[in-house]
N, C-alpha and C positions, 0 to 999 in steps of 0.2 A: 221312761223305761227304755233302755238298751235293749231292740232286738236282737238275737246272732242272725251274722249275715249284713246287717245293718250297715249305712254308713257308718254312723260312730261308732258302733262297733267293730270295725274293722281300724278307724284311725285309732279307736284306743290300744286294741294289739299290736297294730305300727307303734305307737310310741312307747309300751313294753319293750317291746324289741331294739328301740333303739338305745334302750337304757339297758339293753342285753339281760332282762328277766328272762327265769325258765320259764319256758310252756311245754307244753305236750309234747313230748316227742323228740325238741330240742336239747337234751339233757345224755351226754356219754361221756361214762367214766370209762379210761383207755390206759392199756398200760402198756409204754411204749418204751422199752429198755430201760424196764425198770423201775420208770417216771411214770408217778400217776400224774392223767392232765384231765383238766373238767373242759369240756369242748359243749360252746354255746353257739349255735349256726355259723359253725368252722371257728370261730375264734375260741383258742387255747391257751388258760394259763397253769402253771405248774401247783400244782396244791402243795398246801404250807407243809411244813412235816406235822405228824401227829401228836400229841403231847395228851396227854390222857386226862381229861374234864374234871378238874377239883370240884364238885357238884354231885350229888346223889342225886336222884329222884328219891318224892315223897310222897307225890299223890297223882290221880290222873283222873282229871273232871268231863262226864261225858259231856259234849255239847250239842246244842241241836241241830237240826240240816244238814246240809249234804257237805259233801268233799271237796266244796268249792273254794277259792282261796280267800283265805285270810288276809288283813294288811296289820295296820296299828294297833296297838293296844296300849292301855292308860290305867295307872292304880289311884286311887285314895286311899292312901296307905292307911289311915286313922278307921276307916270304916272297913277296911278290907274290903274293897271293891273293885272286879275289875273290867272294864270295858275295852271290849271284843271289835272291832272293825270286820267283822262276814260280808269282804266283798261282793262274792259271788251268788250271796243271797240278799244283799240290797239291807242291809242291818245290822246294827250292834246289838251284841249279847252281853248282859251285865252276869258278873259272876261275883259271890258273894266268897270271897278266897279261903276263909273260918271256918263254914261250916261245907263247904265245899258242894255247892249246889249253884243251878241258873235261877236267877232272881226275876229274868224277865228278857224276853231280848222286843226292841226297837223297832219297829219297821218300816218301808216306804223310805228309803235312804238311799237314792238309785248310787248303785257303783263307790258304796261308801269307802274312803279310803283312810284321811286322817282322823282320828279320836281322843278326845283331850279330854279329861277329868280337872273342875278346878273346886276342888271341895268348901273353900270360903265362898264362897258362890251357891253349890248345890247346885253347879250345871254342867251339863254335859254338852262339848261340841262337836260335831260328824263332817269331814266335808262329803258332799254329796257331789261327785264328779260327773255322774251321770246327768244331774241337772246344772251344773255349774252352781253349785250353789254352799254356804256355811251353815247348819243346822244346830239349834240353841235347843237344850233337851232340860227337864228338871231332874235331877238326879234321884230325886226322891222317889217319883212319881213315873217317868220315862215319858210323860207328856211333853210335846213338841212345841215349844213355845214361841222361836223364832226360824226363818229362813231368810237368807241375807243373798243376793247373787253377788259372785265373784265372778274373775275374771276364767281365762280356759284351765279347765284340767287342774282344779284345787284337790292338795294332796295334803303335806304336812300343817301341825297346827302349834302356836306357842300363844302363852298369855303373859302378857305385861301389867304386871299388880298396880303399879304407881299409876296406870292411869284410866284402866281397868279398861285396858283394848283385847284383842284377840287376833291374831295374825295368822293369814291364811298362804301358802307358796301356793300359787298357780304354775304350775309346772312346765304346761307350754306356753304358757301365754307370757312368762315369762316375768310375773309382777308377784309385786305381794299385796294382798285386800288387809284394811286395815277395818274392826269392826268394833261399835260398842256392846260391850261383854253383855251389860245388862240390857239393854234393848234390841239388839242386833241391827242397829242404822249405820248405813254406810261411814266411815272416820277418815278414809282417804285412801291412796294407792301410791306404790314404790313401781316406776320401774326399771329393773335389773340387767336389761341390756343382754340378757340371754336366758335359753331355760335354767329354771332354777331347780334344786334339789329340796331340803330342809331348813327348816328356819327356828329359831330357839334366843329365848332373852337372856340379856347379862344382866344379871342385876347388882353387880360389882360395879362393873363400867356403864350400867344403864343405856346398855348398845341393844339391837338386834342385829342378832347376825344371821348370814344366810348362806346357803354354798348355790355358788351359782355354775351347773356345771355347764351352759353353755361357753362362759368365758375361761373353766377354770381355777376360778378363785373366791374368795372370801370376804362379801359384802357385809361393812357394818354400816347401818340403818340407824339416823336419827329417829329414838320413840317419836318426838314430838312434832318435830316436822316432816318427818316421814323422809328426810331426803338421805342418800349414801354419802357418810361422811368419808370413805377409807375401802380402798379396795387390796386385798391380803392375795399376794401370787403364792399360788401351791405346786412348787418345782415336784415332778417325779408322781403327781396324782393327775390318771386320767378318768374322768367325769367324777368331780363330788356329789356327792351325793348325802349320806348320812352324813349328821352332826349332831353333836354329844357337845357339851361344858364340863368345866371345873373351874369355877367362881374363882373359889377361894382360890387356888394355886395360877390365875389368869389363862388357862389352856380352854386349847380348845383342840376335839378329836374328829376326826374329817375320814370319812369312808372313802374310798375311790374303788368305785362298781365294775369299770371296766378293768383294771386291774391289782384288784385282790390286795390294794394296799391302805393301810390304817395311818392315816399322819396326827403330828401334834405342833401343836401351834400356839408357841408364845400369842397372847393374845393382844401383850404390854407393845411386843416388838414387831409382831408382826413375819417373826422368823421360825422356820420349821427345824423345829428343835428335835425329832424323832422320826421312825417309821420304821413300820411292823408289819410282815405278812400277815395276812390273813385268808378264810374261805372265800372264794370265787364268786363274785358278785356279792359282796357285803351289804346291807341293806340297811336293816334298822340294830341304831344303838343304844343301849340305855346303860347310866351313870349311877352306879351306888357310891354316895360321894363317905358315907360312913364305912364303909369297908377298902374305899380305892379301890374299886376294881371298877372296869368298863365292860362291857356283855358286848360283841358285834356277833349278830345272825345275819347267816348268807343265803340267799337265791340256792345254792348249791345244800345246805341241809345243813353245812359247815356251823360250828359256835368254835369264837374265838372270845375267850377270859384275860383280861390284861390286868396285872396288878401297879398301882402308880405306888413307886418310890423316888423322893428327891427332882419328883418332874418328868419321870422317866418312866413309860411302860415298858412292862416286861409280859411276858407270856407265861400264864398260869393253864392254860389248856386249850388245846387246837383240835378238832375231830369233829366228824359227823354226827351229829345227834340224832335228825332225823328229817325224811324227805319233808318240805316244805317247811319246816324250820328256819321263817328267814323273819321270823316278828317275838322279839324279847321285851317285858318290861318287870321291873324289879319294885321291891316293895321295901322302903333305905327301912322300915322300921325293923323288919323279920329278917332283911337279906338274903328273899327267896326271890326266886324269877321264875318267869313264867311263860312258856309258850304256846301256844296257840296251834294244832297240827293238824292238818284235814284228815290224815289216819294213825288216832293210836292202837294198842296193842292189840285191839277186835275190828282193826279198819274203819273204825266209825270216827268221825272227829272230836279231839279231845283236848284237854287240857293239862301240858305237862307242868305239874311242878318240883322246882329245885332247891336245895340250900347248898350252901357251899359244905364242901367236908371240914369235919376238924383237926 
């Protein structure tokens, strides 16, 4: 357990900050001839223009605990499920998306950060950053069935079907832990050569890729041997971070946190073939590949909607949605998405949900 005050906890909000998340206090919106700018401990960048959110709301799910922050979140689309990453109360909350109620939440998951749903499994995975550690859950049951140590500061998570591993980004530590899905024993380690960001499989090219934003670019990851076959430069993106696919079409969609830019990237060539503003510290993305649209939630409350045409994003809606607003995941069956907010309409933390409009 993370004391405040603590050492680590004080190095985990150094390294928030160096990834220029808000905190407290950190966060002014300024209008300075006429320019709005979102100003994160003096660094300012210009917010996108406004574009008005093709999206309704449709429902909004109380959740339990406090206002502390959210990270990840994960659907099983077939069962309507969806799993909650509650950082700042040590737990995932499962929420049942159908009949719109909490099914149970998780606990003893220090500093939980990534959250993975992998429904031909019936498992759930957490990383537990506060222990350094990958946590194997029964999705059924919410009993805890495996803990695996990783390397420092495990954040995002992907699963690899073909060989039925589970991959964890250590964030500072700079590596990726490689884990058996079904038993959680160590499978091996990647290391990246700088902090990393997010990590996600190709199952087209049966690559894992990763953003590595210490170096700036785009690690693809032999499954099998664990070793980097292919290092992708990302001209014009400073610190990647989020990462998103599109299989089918070879892309792949790259967040840059420090500033507010959304890239796309031949995946075949290796060439950045687009880029799109976006909200102010972009964070986490998710891919409804049956609608072609990409969801990026920003640090700043920002949601940016991109719709792909012919390999090309375009911008379907830019604006603020809502403070802490920086955790999206979508459900490809309904093409609702979902966030996560420490205060909805009664200040109590809640769960927004969307569809798109007609």
């Amino acid at each position: 357990m993370t004391v405040p005050g603590s050492t680590r906890d004080a190095g985990w909000r150094g390294r928030r900050r160096r990834r220029l998340l808000a905190v407290a206090g950190a966060v002014t919106i300024a209008a300075v001839a006429g320019v709005a700018v979102f100003l994160v401990g003096g660094i300012g960048s210009t917010l996108p223009p406004r574009v008005e959110l093709s999206q309704r709301i449709i429902a909004q799910v109380p959740l339990p605990g406090d206002g502390s922050r959210f990270d990840y979140a994960s659907s099983d689309d077939q069962r309507g499920l969806l799993f909650i990453a509650h950082l700042g109360a040590g737990e995932v909350i499962e929420v049942d998306t159908r009949s719109h109620h909490v099914v149970r939440t998780i606990p003893n998951l220090a500093q939980v950060h990534g959250v993975l749903v992998v429904p031909a499994l019936h498992r759930v995975y957490a990383t537990a950053t506060g222990t350094n550690e990958v946590v194997g859950v029964d999705e059924d049951t919410g009993q805890v069935l495996t803990r695996t140590p990783t390397g420092d500061y495990p954040d995002g998570l992907a699963y690899d079907p073909r060989r039925n591993t589970v991959w964890t980004t250590n964030e500072t530590g700079g590596t990726e832990t490689v884990i058996d899905a079904a038993t959680g024993a160590p499978r091996g380690s990647t290391d990246l050569g700088g902090e990393v960001g997010n990590v996600t499989y190709d199952p087209t090219g049966d690559r894992m890729w990763v953003a590595v934003q210490g170096r700036g670019d785009l690690a693809a990851i032999d499954p099998t041997t664990h070793a980097v076959t292919r290092r992708v430069l990302l001209p014009g993106c400073d610190h990647p971070h989020g990462l998103s696919l599109d299989p089918a079409d070879r892309l792949g969609f790259v967040a840059c946190d420090a500033n507010a830019t959304l890239l796309t990237v031949d995946l075949a060539t290796g060439q950045t073939i687009g880029s799109s503003p976006v909200g102010p510290q972009p964070d986490v993305l998710a891919y409804d590949p049956g609608a072609h649209r990409l969801y990026v939630a920003a640090e700043s409350g920002w949601v940016t909607l991109l719709d792909l045409h012919n390999r090309q994003l375009g911008i379907a809606g830019s604006d603020h949605l809502a403070d802490g607003a920086h955790v999206v995941a979508v459900d490809e069956l309904t093409h609702h998405a979902y966030y996560p907010l420490p205060a909805g309409v009664d200040g109590h933390p809640a769960l927004l949900e969307t569809e798109p409009r007609p």
